[in-house]
C-alpha positions as CSV (number, residue, x, y, z in Angstrom):
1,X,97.4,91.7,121.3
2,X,97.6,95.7,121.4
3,X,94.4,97.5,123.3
4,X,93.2,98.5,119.5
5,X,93.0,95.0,118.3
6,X,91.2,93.5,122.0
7,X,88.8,96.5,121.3
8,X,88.2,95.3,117.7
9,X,87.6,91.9,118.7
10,X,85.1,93.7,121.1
11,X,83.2,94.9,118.2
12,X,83.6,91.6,115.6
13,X,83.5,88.9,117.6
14,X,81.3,90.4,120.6
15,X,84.6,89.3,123.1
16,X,83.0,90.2,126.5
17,X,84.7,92.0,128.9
18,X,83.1,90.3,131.7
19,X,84.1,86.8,130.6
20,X,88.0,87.4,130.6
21,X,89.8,86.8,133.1
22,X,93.7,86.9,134.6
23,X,95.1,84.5,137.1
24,X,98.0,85.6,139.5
25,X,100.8,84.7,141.1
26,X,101.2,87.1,144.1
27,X,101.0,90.2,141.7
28,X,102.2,89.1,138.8
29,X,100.1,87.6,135.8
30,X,100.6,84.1,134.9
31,X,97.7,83.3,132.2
32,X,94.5,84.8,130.8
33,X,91.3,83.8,129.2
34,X,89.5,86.3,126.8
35,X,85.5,84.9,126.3
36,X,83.3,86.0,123.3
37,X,79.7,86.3,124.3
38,X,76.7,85.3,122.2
39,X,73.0,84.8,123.1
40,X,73.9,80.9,121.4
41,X,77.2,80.7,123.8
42,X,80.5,81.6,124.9
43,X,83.7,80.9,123.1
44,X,86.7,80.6,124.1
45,X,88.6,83.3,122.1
46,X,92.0,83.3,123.4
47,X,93.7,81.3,126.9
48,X,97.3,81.6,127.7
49,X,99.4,80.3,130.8
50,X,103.0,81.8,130.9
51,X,105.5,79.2,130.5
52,X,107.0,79.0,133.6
53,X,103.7,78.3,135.2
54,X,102.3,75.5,133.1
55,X,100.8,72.3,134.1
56,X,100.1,73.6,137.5
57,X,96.2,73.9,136.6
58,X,96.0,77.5,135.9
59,X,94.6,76.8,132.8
60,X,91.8,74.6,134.0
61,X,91.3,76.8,136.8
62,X,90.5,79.9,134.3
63,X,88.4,77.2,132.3
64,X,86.1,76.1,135.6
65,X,85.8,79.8,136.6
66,X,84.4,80.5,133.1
67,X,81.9,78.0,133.7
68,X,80.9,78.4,137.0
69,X,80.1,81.8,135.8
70,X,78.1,80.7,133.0
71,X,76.2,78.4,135.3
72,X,74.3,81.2,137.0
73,X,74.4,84.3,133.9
74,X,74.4,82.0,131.1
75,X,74.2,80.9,128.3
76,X,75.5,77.5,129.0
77,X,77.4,76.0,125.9
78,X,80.5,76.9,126.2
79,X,83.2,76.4,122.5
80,X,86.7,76.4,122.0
81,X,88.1,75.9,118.5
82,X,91.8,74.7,119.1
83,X,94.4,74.4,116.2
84,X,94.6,70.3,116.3
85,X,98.7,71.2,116.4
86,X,98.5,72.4,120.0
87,X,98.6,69.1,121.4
88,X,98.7,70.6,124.9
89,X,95.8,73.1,124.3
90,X,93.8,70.0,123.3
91,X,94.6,67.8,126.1
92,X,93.7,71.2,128.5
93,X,90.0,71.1,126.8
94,X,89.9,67.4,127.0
95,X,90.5,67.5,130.7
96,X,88.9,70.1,131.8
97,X,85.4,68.4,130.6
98,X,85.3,69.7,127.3
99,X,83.9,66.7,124.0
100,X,85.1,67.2,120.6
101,X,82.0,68.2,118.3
102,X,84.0,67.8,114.9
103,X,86.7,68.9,113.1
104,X,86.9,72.6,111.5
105,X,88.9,72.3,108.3
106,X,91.2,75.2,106.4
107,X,91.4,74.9,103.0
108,X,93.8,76.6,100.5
109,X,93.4,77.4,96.8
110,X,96.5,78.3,95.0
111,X,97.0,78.2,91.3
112,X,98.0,80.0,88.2
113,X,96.0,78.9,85.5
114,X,92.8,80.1,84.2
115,X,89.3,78.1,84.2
116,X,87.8,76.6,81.4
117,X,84.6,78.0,81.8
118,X,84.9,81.7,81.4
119,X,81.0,82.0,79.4
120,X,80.0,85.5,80.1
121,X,78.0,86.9,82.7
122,X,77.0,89.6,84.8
123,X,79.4,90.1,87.7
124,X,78.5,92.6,90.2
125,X,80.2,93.9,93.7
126,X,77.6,92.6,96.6
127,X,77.7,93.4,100.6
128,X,76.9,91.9,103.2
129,X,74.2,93.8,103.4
130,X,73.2,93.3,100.1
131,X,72.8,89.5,100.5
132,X,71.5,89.8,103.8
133,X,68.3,91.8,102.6
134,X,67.8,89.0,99.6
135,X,67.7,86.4,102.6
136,X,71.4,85.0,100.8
137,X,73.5,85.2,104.9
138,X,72.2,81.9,105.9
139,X,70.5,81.5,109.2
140,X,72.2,82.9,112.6
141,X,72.2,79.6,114.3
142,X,73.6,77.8,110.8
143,X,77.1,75.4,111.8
144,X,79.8,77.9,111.5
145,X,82.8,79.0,113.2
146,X,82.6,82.3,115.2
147,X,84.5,84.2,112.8
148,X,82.4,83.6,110.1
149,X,79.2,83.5,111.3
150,X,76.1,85.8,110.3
151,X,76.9,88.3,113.7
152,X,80.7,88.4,112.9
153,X,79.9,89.7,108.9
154,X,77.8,91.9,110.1
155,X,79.9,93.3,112.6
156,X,82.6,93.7,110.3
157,X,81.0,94.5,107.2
158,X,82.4,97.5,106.2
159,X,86.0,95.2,105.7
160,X,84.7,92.9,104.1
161,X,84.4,93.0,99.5
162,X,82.0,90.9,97.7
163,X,81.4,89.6,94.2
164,X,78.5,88.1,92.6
165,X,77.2,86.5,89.2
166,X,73.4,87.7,89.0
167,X,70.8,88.0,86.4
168,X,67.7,89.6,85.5
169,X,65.7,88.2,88.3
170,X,68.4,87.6,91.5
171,X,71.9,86.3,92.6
172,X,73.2,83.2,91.7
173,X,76.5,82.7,93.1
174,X,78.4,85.2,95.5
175,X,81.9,85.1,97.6
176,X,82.6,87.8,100.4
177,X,86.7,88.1,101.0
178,X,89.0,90.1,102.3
179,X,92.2,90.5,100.8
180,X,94.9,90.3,103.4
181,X,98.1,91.1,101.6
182,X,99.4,91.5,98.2
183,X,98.3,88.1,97.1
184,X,96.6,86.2,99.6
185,X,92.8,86.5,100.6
186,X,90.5,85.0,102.7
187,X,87.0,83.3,101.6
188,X,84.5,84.5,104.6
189,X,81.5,82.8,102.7
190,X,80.8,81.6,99.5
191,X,78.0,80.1,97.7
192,X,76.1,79.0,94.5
193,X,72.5,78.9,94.0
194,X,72.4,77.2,90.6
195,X,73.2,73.7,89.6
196,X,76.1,74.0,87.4
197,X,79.1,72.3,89.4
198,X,80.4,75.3,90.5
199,X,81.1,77.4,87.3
200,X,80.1,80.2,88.5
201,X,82.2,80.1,91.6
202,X,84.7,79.4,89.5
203,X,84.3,82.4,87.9
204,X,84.5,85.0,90.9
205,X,87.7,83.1,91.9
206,X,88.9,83.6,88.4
207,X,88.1,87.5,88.4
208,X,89.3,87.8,91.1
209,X,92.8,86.2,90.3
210,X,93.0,88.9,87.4
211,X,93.0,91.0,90.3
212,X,96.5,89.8,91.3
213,X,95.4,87.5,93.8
214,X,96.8,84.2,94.0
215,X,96.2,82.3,97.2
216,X,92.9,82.1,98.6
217,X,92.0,80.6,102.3
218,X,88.8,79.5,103.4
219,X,89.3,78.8,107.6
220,X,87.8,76.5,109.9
221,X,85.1,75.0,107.5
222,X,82.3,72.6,109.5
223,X,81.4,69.3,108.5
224,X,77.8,70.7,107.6
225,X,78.7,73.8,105.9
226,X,79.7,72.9,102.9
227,X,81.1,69.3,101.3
228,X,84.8,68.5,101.2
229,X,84.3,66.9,97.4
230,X,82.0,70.3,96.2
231,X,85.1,72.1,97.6
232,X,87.5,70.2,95.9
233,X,85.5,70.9,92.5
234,X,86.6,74.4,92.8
235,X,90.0,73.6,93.7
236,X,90.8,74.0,97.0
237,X,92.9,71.4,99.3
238,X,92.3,70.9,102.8
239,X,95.2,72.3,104.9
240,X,95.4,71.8,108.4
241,X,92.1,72.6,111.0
242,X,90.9,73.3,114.2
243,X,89.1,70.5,116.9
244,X,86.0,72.4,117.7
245,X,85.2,71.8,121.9
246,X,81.8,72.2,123.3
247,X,80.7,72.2,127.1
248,X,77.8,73.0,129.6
249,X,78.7,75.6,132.1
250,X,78.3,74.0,135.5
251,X,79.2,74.8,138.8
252,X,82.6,74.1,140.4
């Protein structure tokens, strides 16, 4: 991580400089923890031991330091969303206290051919802000994971490109992205307020393939956000996740 992007991640994901930390030996350091800081909890952005210092407890020693912090400042829950192929990072959670909540799912939707469906209708670009003023963001406390939640499209709004199908009277289906490289781009949110099995989702997507791009990624989905079978009406396949851990800050 350069200093730009730790400052970035200051400014999206509110990382907190007080709730990172970096464990010694003698003067050189052997592991960090970077903490993101929100009035609903902490998470645990980024933790690292170096390799020739591993299962020697640095890593739960970062974890309890966190939390005895948290004990006394708050706020108390504590979150980690770990890639479910770090075996290791998962045991570290597991040990240190930390209970699996669920599973955060990444889907992928890749494919050449056109929809069906291409009826007509009004497209329009739409921000964040846009679909925050027509009450469209969801709520700040909805089941999401920290990079897409409400505070981290807001923060980064001026990234992030939207599309919408809207008539006369308001918007009906919407998808915020950003396009990461030539033909792969990441869903931040998406959703339909009509009844019409997903159409006009289906639609965006489609527009947006015209634009040239052909893989899209929707990361770290939750249970309650948003079906796996209204997902898989638009397409897209789950592909891989992350195990989301939750804890209480307590003492040592």
């Amino acid at each position: 991580m350069t200093p730009a992007a730790f400052k970035r991640s200051i400014r999206d994901l509110q990382v907190w400089c007080s709730s990172c930390m970096v464990a010694f030996s003698g003067s050189d350091p052997i592991g960090v923890l970077i903490g993101a800081k929100r009035s609903s909890g902490t998470l645990v952005h980024k933790i690292a031991v170096h390799p020739d210092h591993r299962r020697q407890g640095h890593g739960r020693h970062l974890l309890a330091s966190l939390g005895s912090k948290l004990a006394i400042l708050g706020p108390p829950r504590i979150a980690a969303e770990v890639p479910e192929s770090l075996a290791p990072a998962c045991h570290l959670f597991s040990a240190s206290g930390y209970v699996q909540e669920a599973l955060l799912t990444d889907y992928v939707l890749q494919r050449e051919e056109e929809d069906s469906d291409m009826r007509e209708r009004f497209l329009i670009p739409v921000t964040v802000d846009d679909l925050a003023a027509n009450g469209l963001l969801g709520e700040p406390d909805r089941q999401v994971c920290w990079m897409r939640s409400v505070e981290t499209l807001t923060a980064r709004k001026d990234d992030i490109a939207g599309l919408a199908v809207a008539s006369d009277e308001r918007i009906e289906a919407y998808l915020l992205y950003v396009k990461r490289d030539m033909e792969e781009t990441e869903i931040l949110s998406l959703g339909s307020f009509i009844d019409d099995d997903g159409a006009r989702l289906k639609q965006l997507l489609s527009r947006l393939r015209a634009r040239g791009m052909k893989t899209f990624r929707f990361p770290k989905l939750h249970p309650a956000e948003i079906s796996r079978e209204w997902l898989e009406t638009l397409g897209f396949s789950p592909a891989g996740g992350h195990l989301l851990y939750a804890a209480t800050a307590r003492s040592a």
